[in-house]
C-alpha positions as CSV (number, residue, x, y, z in Angstrom):
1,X,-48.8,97.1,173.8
2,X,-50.7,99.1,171.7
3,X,-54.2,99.8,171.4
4,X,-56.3,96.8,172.5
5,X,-60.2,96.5,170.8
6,X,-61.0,94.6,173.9
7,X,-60.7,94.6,177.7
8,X,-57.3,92.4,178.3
9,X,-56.3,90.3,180.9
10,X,-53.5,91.3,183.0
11,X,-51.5,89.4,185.9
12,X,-51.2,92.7,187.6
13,X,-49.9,90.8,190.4
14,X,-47.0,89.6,189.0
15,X,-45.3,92.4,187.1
16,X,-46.4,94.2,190.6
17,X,-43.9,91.7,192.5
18,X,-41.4,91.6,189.5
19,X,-41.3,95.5,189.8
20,X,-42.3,95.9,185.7
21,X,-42.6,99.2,184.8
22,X,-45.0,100.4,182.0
23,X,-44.6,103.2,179.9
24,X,-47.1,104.5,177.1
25,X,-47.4,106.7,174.5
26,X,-49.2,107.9,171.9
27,X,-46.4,108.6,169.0
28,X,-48.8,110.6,167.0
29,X,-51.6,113.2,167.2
30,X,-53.3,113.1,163.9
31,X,-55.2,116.8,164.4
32,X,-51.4,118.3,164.9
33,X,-49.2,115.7,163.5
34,X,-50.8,114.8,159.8
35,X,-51.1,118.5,158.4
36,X,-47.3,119.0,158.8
37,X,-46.8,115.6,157.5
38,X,-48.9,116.7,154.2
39,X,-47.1,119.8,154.0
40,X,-43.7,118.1,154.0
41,X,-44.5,115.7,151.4
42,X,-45.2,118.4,149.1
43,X,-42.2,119.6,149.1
44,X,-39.4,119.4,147.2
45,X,-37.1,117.2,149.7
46,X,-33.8,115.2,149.7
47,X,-35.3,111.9,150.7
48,X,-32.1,110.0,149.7
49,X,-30.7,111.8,152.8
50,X,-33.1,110.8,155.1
51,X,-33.4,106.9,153.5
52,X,-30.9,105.9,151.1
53,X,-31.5,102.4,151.1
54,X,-34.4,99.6,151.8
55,X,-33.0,96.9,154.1
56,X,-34.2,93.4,154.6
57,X,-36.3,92.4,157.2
58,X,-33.3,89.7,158.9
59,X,-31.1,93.0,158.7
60,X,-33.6,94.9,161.1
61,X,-32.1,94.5,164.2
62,X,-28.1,94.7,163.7
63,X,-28.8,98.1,161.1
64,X,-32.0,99.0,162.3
65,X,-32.9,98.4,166.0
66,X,-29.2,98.4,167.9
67,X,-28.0,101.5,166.2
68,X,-31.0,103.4,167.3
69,X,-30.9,102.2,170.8
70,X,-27.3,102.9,170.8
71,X,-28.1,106.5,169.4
72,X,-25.8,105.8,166.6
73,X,-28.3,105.9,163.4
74,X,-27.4,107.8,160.4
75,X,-30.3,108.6,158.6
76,X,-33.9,109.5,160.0
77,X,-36.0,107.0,158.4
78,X,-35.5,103.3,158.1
79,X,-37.1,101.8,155.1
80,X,-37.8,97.8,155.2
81,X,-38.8,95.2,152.7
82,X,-39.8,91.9,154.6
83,X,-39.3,90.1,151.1
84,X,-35.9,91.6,149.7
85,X,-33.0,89.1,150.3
86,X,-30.8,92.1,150.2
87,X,-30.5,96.0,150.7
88,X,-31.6,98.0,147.5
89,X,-31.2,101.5,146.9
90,X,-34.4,103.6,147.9
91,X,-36.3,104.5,145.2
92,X,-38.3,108.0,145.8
93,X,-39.6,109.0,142.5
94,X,-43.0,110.0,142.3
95,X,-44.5,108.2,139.6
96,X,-47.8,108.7,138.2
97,X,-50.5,106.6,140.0
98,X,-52.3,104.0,137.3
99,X,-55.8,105.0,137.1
100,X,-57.7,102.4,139.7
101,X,-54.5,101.5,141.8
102,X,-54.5,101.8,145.1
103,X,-51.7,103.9,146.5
């Protein structure tokens, strides 16, 4: 669902007599979470064993999605391009950022 900017209307009444269940989370908490991210960047890491390839964006769900929820994925990260017709090697070279570039 996500973080809403404002208020949201809710039949409450309905998922009550459907029996939904909701679940949240908060995947990240930046004060803990982005210091260890900054210090693993800076190292010196395999990324090609953690995201070998960049999939397309109509190959999400048969490599992407059902693998995960069948707790059959291979790599940690899942890298997509919504524009590439087909999977590409990853590339993970840093390369020099052009002066006035955006990241």
């Amino acid at each position: 669902m996500g973080i809403q900017r404002e208020p949201f209307p809710a039949a409450l009444a309905r998922w009550t007599l459907d029996e939904f269940s909701v679940i949240g989370t908060v995947a990240h908490v930046l004060a803990q979470d982005l210091p260890e991210a900054v210090r693993l960047l800076e190292l010196d890491l395999d990324w090609m064993s953690m995201a070998p390839e960049v999939i397309s964006l109509a190959e999400v769900v048969d490599r992407g999605l059902v693998p995960l929820a069948e707790g059959r994925t291979q790599h940690n990260k899942l890298l997509v391009d919504p524009w590439a017709a087909a999977p590409r090697p990853a590339d993970h070279s840093r390369r020099p950022q052009e002066e006035g570039s955006a990241c």
